[in-house]
C-alpha positions as CSV (number, residue, x, y, z in Angstrom):
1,X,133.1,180.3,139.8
2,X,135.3,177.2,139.3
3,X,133.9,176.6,135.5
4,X,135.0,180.1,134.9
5,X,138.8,179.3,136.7
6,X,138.8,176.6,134.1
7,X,138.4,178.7,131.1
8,X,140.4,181.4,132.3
9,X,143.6,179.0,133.5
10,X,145.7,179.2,130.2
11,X,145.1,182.8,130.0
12,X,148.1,185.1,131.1
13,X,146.6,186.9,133.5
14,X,148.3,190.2,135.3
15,X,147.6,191.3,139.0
16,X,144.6,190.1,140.7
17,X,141.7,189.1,139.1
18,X,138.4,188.9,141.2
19,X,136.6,186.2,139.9
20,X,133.9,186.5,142.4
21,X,133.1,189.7,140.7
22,X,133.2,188.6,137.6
23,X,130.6,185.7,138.8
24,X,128.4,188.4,140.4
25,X,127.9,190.3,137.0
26,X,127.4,187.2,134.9
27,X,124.5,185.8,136.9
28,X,122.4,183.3,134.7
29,X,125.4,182.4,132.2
30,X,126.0,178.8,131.7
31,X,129.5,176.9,130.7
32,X,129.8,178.3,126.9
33,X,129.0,181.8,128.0
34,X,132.1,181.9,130.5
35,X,134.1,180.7,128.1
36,X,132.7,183.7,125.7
37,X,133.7,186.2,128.9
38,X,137.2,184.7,129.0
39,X,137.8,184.6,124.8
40,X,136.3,188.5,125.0
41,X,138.8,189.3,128.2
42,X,141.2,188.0,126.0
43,X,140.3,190.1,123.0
44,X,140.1,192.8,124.3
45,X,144.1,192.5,125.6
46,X,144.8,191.8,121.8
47,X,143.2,195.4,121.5
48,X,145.0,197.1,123.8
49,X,148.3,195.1,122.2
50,X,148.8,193.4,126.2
51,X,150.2,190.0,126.0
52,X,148.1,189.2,129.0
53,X,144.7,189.7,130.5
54,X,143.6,192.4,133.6
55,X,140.9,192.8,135.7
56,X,138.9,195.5,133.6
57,X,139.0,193.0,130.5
58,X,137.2,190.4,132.6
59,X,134.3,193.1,133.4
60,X,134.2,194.8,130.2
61,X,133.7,191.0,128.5
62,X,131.2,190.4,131.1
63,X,129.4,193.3,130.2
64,X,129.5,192.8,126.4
65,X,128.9,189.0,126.4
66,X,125.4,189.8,128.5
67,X,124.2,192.4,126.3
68,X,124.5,190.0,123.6
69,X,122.7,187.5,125.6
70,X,120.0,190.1,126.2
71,X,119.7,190.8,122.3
72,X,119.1,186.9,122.2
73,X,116.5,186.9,123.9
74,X,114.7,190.2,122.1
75,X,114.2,188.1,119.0
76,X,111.0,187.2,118.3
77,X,110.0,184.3,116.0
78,X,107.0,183.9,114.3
79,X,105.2,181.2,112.5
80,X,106.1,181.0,109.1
């Protein structure tokens, strides 16, 4: 939880933001991939043209940034 306090410090956040929640959902991410949740949460602010970041951003970048993960893993190499 604290790496992803340090990513998500110079974001301007709005209301209360659950982090532990956040953590919960992103279970298995390392360092770069909660930094990818908080660019995402960020994003998706830009989207809905908010100057600062809420709750649902968090858990919607949480979700999107693991199903890319998952699509990581799907790939499957094969001797050339």
């Amino acid at each position: 939880m604290d790496i992803l306090k340090i990513h998500a410090s110079p974001i301007t956040k709005h209301g209360d933001i659950d982090y532990e929640a956040v953590v919960k959902l992103s279970d298995g991410f390392n360092g770069a991939d909660l930094r990818n949740v908080c660019t995402e949460a960020g994003l998706f602010a830009i989207r809905a043209e908010r100057e600062y970041v809420i709750q649902e951003d968090f858990m919607k970048a949480v979700r999107k940034v693991s199903d890319n993960k998952k699509l990581e893993t799907k790939f499957d190499y094969k001797p050339m």
